[in-house]
Each structure stands twice: as structure tokens, then as C-alpha cells.
C-alpha positions as CSV (number, residue, x, y, z in Angstrom):
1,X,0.0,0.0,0.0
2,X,1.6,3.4,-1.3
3,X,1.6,5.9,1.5
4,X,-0.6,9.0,0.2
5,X,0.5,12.4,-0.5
6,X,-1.2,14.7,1.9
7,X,-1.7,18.4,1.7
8,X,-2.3,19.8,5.2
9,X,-3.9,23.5,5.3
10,X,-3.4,25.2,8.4
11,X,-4.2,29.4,8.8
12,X,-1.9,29.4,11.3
13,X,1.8,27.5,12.0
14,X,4.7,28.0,13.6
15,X,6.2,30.4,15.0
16,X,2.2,30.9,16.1
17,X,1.9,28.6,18.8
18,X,-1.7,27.2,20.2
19,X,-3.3,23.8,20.5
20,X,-4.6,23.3,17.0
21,X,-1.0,25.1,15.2
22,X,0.7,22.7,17.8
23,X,-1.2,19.6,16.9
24,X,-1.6,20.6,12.7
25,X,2.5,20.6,12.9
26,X,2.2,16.9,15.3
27,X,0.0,15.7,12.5
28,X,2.9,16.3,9.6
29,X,5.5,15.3,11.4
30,X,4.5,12.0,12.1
31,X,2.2,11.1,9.1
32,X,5.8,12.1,7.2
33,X,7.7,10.1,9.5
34,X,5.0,6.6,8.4
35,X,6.0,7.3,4.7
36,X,3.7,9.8,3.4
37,X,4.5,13.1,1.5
38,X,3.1,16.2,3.7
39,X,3.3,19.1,2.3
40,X,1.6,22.1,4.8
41,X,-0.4,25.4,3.4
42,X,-0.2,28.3,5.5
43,X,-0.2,31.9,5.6
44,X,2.6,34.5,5.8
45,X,1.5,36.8,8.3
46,X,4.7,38.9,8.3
47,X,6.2,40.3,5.4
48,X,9.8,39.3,6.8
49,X,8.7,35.6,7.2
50,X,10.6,33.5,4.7
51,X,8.1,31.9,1.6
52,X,8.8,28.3,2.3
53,X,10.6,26.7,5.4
54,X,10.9,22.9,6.5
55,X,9.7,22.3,9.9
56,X,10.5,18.7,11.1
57,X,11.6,17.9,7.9
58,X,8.2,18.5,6.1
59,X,7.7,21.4,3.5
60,X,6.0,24.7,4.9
61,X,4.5,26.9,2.1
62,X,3.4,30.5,3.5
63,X,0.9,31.5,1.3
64,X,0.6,35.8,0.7
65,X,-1.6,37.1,3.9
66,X,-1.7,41.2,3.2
67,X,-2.3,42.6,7.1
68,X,-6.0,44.6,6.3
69,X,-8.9,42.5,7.3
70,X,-11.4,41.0,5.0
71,X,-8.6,42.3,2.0
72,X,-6.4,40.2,3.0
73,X,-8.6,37.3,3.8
74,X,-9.8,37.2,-0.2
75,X,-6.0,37.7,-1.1
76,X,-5.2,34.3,1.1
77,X,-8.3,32.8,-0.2
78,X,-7.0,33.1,-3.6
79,X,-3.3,32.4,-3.1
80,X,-4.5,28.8,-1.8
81,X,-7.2,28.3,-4.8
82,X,-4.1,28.6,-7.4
83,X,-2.2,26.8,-5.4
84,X,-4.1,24.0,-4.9
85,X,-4.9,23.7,-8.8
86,X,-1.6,24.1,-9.8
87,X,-0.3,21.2,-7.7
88,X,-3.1,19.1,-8.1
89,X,-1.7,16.3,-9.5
90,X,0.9,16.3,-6.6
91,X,-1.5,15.4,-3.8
92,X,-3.8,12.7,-3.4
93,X,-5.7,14.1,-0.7
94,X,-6.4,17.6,1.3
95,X,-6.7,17.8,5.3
96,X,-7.4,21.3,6.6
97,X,-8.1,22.8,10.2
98,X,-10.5,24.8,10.9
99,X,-14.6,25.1,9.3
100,X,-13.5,28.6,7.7
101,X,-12.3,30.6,5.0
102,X,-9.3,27.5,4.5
103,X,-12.6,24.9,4.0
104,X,-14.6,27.1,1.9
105,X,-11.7,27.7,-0.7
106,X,-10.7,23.3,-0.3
107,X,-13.6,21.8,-0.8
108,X,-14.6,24.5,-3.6
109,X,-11.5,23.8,-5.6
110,X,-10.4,19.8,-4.8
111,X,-13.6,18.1,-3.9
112,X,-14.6,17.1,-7.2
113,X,-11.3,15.2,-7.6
114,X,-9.7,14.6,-4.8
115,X,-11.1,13.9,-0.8
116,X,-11.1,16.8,1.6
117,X,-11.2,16.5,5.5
118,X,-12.4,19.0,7.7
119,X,-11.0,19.2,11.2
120,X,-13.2,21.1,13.7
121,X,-11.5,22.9,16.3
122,X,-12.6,24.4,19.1
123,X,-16.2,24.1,20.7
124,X,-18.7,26.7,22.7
125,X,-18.7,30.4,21.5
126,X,-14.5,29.8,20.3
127,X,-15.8,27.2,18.2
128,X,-16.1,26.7,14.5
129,X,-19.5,26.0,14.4
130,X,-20.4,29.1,16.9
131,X,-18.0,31.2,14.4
132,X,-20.5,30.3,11.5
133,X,-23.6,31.0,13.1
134,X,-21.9,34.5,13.9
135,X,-19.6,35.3,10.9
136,X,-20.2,36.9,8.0
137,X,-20.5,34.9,5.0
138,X,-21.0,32.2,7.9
139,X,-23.7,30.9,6.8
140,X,-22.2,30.3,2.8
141,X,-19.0,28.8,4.6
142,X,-21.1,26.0,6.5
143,X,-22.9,25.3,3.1
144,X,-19.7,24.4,1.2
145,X,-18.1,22.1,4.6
146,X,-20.9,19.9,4.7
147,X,-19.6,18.9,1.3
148,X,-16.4,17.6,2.4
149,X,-15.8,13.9,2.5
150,X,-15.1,13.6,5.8
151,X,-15.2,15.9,9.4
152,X,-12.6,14.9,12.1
153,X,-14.2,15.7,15.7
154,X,-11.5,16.1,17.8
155,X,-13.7,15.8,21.2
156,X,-17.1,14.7,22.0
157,X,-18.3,18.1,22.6
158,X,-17.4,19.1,18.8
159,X,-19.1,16.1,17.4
160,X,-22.3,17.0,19.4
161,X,-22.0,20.6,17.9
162,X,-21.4,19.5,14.2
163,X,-24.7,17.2,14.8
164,X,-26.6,20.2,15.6
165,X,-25.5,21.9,13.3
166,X,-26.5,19.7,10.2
167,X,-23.5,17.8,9.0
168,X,-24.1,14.6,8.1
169,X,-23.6,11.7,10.7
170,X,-21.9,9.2,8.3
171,X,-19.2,11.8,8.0
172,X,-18.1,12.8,11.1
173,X,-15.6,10.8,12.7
174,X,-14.1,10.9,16.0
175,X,-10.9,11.4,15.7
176,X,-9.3,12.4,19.6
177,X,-6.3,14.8,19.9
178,X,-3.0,12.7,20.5
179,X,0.1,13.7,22.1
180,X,3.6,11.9,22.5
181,X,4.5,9.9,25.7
182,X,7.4,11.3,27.4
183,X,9.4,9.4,29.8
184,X,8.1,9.3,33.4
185,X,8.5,11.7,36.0
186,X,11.5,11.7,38.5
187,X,12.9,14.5,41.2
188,X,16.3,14.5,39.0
189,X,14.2,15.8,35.7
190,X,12.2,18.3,37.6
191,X,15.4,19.7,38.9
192,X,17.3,19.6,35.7
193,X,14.4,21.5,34.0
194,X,13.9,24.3,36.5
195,X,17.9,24.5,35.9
196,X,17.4,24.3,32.2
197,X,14.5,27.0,32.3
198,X,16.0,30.1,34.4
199,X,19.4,29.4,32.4
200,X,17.7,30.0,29.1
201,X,16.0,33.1,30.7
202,X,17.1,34.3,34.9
203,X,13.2,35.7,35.3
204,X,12.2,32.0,35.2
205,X,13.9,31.7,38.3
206,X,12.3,28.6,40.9
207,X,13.8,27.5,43.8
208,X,13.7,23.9,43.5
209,X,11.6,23.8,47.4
210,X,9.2,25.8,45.4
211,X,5.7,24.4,44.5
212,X,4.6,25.2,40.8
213,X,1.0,25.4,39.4
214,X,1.1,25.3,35.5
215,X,-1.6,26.5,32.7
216,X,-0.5,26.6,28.8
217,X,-2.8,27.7,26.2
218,X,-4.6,31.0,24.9
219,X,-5.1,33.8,27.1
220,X,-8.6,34.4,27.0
221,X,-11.3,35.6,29.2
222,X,-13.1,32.7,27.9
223,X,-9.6,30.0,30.1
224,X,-11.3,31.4,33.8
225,X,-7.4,32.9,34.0
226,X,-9.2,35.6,36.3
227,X,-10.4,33.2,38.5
228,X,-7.5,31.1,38.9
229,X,-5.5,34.3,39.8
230,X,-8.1,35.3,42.5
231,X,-7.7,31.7,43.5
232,X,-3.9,32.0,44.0
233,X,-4.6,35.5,46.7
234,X,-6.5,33.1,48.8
235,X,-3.9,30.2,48.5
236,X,-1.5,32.7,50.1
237,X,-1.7,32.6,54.0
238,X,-1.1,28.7,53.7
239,X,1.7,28.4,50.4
240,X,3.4,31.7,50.7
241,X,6.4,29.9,48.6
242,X,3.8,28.3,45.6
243,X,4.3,29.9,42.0
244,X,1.9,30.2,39.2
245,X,3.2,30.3,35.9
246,X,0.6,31.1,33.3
247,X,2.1,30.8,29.5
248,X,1.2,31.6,26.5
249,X,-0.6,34.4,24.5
250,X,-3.8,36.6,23.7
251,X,-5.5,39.4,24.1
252,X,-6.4,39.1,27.9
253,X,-2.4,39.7,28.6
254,X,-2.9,43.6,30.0
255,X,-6.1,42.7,31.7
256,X,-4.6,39.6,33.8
257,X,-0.9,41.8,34.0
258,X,-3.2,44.6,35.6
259,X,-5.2,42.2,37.7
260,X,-1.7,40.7,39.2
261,X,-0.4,43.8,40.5
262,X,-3.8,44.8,42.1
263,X,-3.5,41.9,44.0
264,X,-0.5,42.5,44.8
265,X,1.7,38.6,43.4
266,X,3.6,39.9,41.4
267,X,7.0,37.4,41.8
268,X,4.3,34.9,43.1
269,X,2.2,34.8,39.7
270,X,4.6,34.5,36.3
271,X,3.0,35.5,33.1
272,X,5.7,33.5,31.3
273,X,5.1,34.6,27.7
274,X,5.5,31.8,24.5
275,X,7.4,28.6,24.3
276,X,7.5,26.6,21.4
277,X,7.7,23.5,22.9
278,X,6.6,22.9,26.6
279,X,8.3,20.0,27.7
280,X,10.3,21.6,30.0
281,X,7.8,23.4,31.8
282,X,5.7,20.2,32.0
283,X,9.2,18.5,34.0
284,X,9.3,21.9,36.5
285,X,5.8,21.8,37.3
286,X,4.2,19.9,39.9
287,X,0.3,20.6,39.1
288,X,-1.4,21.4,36.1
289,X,-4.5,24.2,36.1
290,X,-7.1,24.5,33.0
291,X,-9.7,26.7,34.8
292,X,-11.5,26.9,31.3
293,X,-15.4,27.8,30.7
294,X,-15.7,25.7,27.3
295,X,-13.0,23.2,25.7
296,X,-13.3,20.6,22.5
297,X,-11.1,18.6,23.8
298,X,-7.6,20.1,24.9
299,X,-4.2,19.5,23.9
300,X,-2.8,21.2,26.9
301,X,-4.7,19.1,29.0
302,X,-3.5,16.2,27.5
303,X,0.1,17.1,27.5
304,X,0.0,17.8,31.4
305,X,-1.5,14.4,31.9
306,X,1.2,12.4,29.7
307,X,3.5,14.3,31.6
308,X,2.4,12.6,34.6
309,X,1.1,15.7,36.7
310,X,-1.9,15.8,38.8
311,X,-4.7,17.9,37.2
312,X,-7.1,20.5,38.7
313,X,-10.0,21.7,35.5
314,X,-12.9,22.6,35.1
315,X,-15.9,20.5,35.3
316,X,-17.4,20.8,31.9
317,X,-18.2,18.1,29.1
318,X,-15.1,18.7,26.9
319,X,-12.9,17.6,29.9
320,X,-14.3,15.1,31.3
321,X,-13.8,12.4,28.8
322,X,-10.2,13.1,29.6
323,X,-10.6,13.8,33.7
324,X,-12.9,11.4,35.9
325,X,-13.3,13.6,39.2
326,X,-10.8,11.9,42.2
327,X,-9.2,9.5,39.5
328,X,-6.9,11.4,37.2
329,X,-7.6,14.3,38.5
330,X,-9.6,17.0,40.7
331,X,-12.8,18.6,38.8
332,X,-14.5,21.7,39.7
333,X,-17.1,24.3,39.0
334,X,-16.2,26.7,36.1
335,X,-15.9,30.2,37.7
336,X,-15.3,29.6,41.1
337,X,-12.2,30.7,42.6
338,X,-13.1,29.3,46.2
339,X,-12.9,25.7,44.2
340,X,-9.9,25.9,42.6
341,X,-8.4,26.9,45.6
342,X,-9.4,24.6,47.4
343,X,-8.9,21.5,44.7
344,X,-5.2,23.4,44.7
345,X,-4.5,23.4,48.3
346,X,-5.9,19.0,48.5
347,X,-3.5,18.4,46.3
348,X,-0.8,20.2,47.7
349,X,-1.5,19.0,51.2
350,X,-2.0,15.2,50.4
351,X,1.1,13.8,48.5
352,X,0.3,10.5,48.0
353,X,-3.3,11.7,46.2
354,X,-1.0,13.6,44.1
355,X,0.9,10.7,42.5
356,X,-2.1,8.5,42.5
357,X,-3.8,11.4,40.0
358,X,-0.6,11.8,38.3
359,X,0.4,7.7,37.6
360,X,-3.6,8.0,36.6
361,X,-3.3,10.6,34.1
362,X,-0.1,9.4,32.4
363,X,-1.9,5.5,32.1
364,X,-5.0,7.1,30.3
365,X,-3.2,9.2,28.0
366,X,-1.0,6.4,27.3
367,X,-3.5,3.8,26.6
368,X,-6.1,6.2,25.0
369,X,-4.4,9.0,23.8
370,X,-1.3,8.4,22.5
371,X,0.6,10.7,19.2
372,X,0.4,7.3,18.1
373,X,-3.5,6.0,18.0
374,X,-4.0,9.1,16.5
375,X,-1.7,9.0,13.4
376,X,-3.0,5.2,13.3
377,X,-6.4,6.5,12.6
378,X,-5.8,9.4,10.2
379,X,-4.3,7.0,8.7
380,X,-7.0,4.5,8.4
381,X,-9.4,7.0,7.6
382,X,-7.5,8.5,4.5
383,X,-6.6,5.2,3.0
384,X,-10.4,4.3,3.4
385,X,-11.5,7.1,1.7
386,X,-9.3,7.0,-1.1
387,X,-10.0,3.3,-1.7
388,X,-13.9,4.9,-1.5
389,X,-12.7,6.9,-4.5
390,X,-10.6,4.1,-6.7
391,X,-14.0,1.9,-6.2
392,X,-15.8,4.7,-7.4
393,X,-13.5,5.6,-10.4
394,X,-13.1,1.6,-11.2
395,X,-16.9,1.1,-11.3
396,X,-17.5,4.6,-13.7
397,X,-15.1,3.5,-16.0
């Protein structure tokens, strides 16, 4: 069986950094690494950005992305149309993230050759199928997906959403996020990565007594970041010493940067900016916080528990197909600082619950989400539908 030659469409890539760029660039590194020729569509968001890169060894193609709104969105839109049918006889089949301007333009120009598979990201009022209820040209968008051969839903939340919003059962398929198994966790590689960390940058200074609460991912109202800080003023009289690193980017940054110094932890709460990979801070950590209001099934969370580290989130349905409450880790109300705090402090206090969650977490990531079981079922999934389409081409001729 001839690996196929996969075109993966992606708005945003590297250097951005989020869940869905983090597991898009995941997706081509391994599905190159099991013999198939990945080739990913992006756009060039800075005019000093290099046309085409490799990144892990596959191709990168930064399509033209002028900076004005809507302008620049028809520009992109058209750059990937020429694109697409002037390598068309270089690809076998087209995978693209998001249900937006990227699907429109794919299943308009490749679907009457060649399958195209939508992945859904996101769920709630972040989600694809909230931003075409709400978009403009929304509507007209949604029309053209549901004409793609196949939709991956990452979480169960997503599929629920694409349901209700009339894409045809037979072609969804759940598809979970996946994420790569790192070795387990030991004192010596918590130590070595704090070292690691304030040596690539002193302000990531933690002394190794120090206790460390983690969140990764967007910084949006929409993550509960303002409740996890208010959380971490009333975790004060009792750990004094306990840190709170919050990483990565979005437009809540001033508004949680204000909120800090008015509560006076600054030095106690780190807003610790972008990393491209987060290994490292997974091996300094010793808890891992997702406070969020709405998730489709998170690639942060995921990370944390392969990582091994006890998990305090949000009780709401697109974690808890990863989280049972008391087994992998602590679940509590959206919104509530009290709870965090408390679900914090437990976890802190009582070691041995700690390891239990964490030697929980890592075996369920393992055994059902695992880089992997994902790559294994892309994989099925593309070679069945391009069989689909041989059968179909064999029996018209």
C-alpha cells in the first residue's frame, strides 16, 4: 500500500503557537515520518517571514496574507485556490483545520477530484461551528463544509456541535487529539528543567523547594485565568512559597498583567510569555491548572497528563472524557475561585493523592491517547476514503 500524499492546510503554524498550530505541525510530522509526502499550506502573516521553510523535515509553504482584514482574507483565499490547482496532481488528498475561509476555498476547488477532511476545532462560542452561526459569509461557509468527504471531531463536545448543526452523521468521525509519551516523571528531571529553564531566561527563576502550578494555552477571558488568579490570593496565607506560571498568548495579557499587581503577586504569579515546545515546563511543574469555561477537547490538558502531573479543571463536558473527578484528576465548578483553591491546596496537602492522580493521568493518556492511536487513525481514515474513491473511479469506467 503506497503511502498518500497529503496536503495539510493550516491558517496558522509556527512560530504561532496554540493547540490546533501545535497539533496541525504533530499531524505532519508523524504522518511524514509513516512514509507519506506532507506538504503544509499556511499563511505568511509577516512580510519578513521566509516563503517556504521545513519544519520537522516537512515542507511549509506561507501563502501571501496582506495585514488589512477582509482584503487580506480574499487575497489568502485566492493564493491557496491557485495553489491547490496548480499542484493538483501532486497530492492525493487535502486535510485542513478549521470550518473557515481555508474549508470554503478546499472543498470548492479539490472536492470534485480529490477527498477533503475538515478538522473542527474548538467548541462553545471559540468554536467553528459558533464562528459560522456569527460570521459573516458564515452561513455560505457552513454550506460548502458539509460537502467535504469527511469531518474529524476532535472531542465529543465538537461532534455534538457539528450534529446540531446539520453535518451529516456518516461523515463525522471521532478522531481524539493525541500527544507523544514522554518518559516518566522523576525528582532529577524536575530539577534539571527548572535549571534548564532560568538558564535559558534568569526571570524563570524557581527555587527547587518551590511548588509550581502550570496553565498553557490561549489567554482568553473565555480559560477562567481571572479566576485562577483570584484563586492564587486566597492560597497565600497557607503556600506563601507556591508559583503560578501562566504561558502563553492573547488578548487578555494587560487585563490579567493589571489584575496581578492589584492583588499584589507579582514574583508569586509569572506570566511567562510563548514557548515553542513545553516540555520543559511540564518537568518543573508539579500541578497542572485549566480553569476553562468551554473546551473541545484540549491539547494542553492532554500534554500535562502524559507528563504525569496531577490535574485540577474545570468540570465541563469537553474535559471530562479526559478527567474522571478523584481519578486522574480534581474537577470543579467553572468560575469559582473558592474551588480551585481549594482542589489546589488537596492536592498540595495530600502527597500520595497527588501521585495517585498523576500515575492515573499518564496511564489514560497512554493507553487512549497516545501521538500514536492518532496518526493510526488518520491514517485508516485516509486510505479508506481513497480506496472509496478508486472503487468509485473503477466502477464509472
Amino acid at each position: 500500500m503506497t503511502p498518500p500524499r497529503l496536503v495539510l492546510i493550516t491558517r496558522r503554524f509556527w512560530p504561532l503557537v496554540g493547540g490546533a498550530e501545535r497539533m496541525m505541525a504533530r499531524l505532519a510530522i508523524g504522518l511524514a515520518a509513516r512514509g507519506c509526502a506532507v506538504t503544509v499550506l499556511t499563511a505568511r502573516w509577516e512580510e519578513h517571514w521566509p516563503t517556504a521553510i521545513h519544519y520537522g523535515g516537512v515542507p511549509v509553504v506561507r501563502l501571501i496574507h496582506p495585514p488589512q482584514r477582509g482584503w487580506g482574507t480574499l487575497r489568502y483565499m485566492l493564493a491557496l485556490r491557485a495553489w491547490l490547482r496548480q499542484h493538483a496532481a501532486e497530492y492525493d488528498l487535502v486535510y485542513v483545520s478549521m470550518l473557515k475561509h481555508d474549508a470554503h476555498t478546499a472543498v470548492g476547488t479539490v472536492a470534485e477530484r480529490s477527498p477533503v477532511v475538515l478538522r473542527a476545532e474548538g467548541a462553545g462560542s471559540n468554536g467553528d461551528c459558533q464562528w459560522q452561526r456569527a460570521a459573516r459569509f458564515g452561513h455560505c461557509i457552513a454550506r460548502r463544509c458539509r460537502r467535504a468527504s469527511c469531518l474529524v471531531a476532535p472531542g465529543a463536545a465538537i461532534e455534538q456541535e457539528l450534529l446540531a448543526a446539520g453535518y451529516p452523521p456518516p461523515r463525522i468521525c471521532h478522531i481524539p487529539n493525541g500527544v507523544a509519551i514522554p518518559p516518566p516523571r522523576t525528582a532529577a528531571a524536575r530539577t534539571a528543567a527548572r535549571d534548564a529553564l532560568v538558564e535559558a531566561n534568569p526571570g524563570l527563576l524557581l527555587p527547587l523547594d518551590a511548588p509550581m502550578a502550570l496553565y498553557t494555552g490561549r489567554l482568553h477571558q473565555d480559560k477562567g485565568l481571572a479566576q485562577l488568579i483570584q484563586a492564587w490570593k486566597l492560597l497565600g496565607s497557607r503556600w506563601p512559597t507556591a508559583r503560578l506560571w501562566i504561558a502563553g498568548e492573547g488578548p487578555q495579557h494587560r487585563e490579567l498583567a493589571r489584575q496581578i499587581e492589584e492583588l499584589d503577586l507579582q514574583g508569586r504569579v509569572l506570566l511567562a510569555g510563548v514557548f515553542d515546545e513545553i516540555d520543559e515546563l511540564l518537568s518543573a511543574a508539579d500541578l497542572f491548572v485549566l480553569p476553562s469555561y468551554e473546551e473541545g477537547m484540549s491539547l494542553a490538558l492532554l500534554e500535562a497528563m502524559a507528563a504525569g502531573l496531577p490535574v485540577v479543571a474545570s468540570d465541563i463536558p469537553g474535559n471530562r472524557p479526559l478527567v474522571s473527578d478523584g481519578e486522574q484528576g480534581l474537577l470543579v465548578p467553572p468560575r469559582d475561585a473558592a474551588a480551585l483553591a481549594a482542589a489546589i491546596d488537596r492536592i498540595w496537602n495530600e502527597a500520595d493523592l497527588a501521585a495517585q492522580l498523576g500515575a492515573a493521568a499518564r496511564d489514560r493518556a497512554m493507553s487512549r491517547f497516545s501521538l500514536d492511536r492518532t496518526l493510526d487513525q488518520h491514517l485508516a481514515l485516509f486510505q479508506n476514503l481513497l480506496d472509496g474513491g478508486r472503487e468509485k473511479s473503477r466502477s464509472t469506467a
